[in-house]
Steps between C-alpha positions, in 0.01 A plus 500: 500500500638876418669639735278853396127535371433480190285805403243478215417781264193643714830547762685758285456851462368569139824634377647144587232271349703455176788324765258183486380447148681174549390418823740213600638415876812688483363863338201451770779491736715757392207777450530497857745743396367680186818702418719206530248260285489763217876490516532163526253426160678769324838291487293203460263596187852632362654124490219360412352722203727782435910314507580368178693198637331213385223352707593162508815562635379779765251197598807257541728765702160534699432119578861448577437773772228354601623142555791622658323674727220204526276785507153340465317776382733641255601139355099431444422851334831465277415170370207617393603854335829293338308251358290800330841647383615172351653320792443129433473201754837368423649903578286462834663146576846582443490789736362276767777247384761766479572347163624826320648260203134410430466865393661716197793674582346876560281387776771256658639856498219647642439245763853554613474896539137434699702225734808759566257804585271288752823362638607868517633740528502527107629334138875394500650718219605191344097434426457874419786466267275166348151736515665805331607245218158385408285832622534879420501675820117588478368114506852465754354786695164368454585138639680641769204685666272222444717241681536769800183604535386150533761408744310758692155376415583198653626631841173752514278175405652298771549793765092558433419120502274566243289220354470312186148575358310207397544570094886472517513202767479214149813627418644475836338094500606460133899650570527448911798655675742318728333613774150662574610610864744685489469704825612142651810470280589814616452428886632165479829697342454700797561261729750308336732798473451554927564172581 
């Protein structure tokens, strides 16, 4: 359950309506903060309809964010949009496999900038070096702020708890992560690392 309500349109201020038009979990969470949620969509309609980087690989850079992270809600969503964008089944399953050689070079690419920027703190230059090779510096630029702003979707998703709506849970049942509970992972780390 979210850590914050979730507001619904007859919530918002009329001004702030429009921040719902797509009225899934996390946007009814974040319009608890109106400013930050227009913000937020900005960067987010940007990557998604405005970036000339090509959609199936955003998508891929996305999922591999999102299974790195195990990030229920933003794994589930992504299948979804990247199969819309051209992801296949066999792109999903090699992600989950981490079986880059199943994929064509530029996304093994891809999938190893997304892996270096969740591991942080950012691409080695030796992968930048690879990126600038096969992207001019707008789809580079491009890639680059869709792999970071998703490595901070995740940590607002899981810092939230917000919940998989029932639409996007097939694709979570279809493509499950390692682990549904993560919060446990986490606190059995926890207290591994004091003992």
């Amino acid at each position: 359950m979210a850590r914050i309500p979730y507001r619904t349109v007859e919530d918002l201020a009329p001004e702030n309506k429009d921040l719902l038009k797509r009225g899934i979990a996390l946007h009814r969470a974040l319009v608890n903060s109106p400013g930050g949620a227009r913000a937020f969509q900005g960067l987010g309609q940007y990557i998604r309809y405005g970036s000339k980087l090509d959609p199936r690989l955003r998508e891929i850079a996305i999922l591999q964010v999102g299974w790195l992270a195990q990030s229920a809600y933003e794994w589930s969503h992504h299948v979804k949009i990247g199969m819309d964008f051209g992801v296949t089944e066999s792109d999903i399953r090699a992600i989950m496999a981490g079986d880059d050689a199943a994929l064509e070079p530029r996304a093994q690419l891809v999938l190893r900038a997304a892996r270096e920027m969740a591991a942080g703190p950012g691409t080695s230059q030796v992968t930048h070096d690879a990126l600038a090779a096969e992207f001019d510096t707008e789809h580079l630029t491009d890639l680059i702020l869709v792999i970071g702003f998703y490595c901070a979707v995740v940590r607002v998703l899981a810092s939230l708890a917000i919940d998989v709506e029932p639409d996007y849970q097939p694709y979570l049942d279809r493509f499950p992560l390692k682990s549904t509970d993560r919060s446990l992972d986490r606190s059995e780390a926890a207290n591994a690392a004091r003992r």
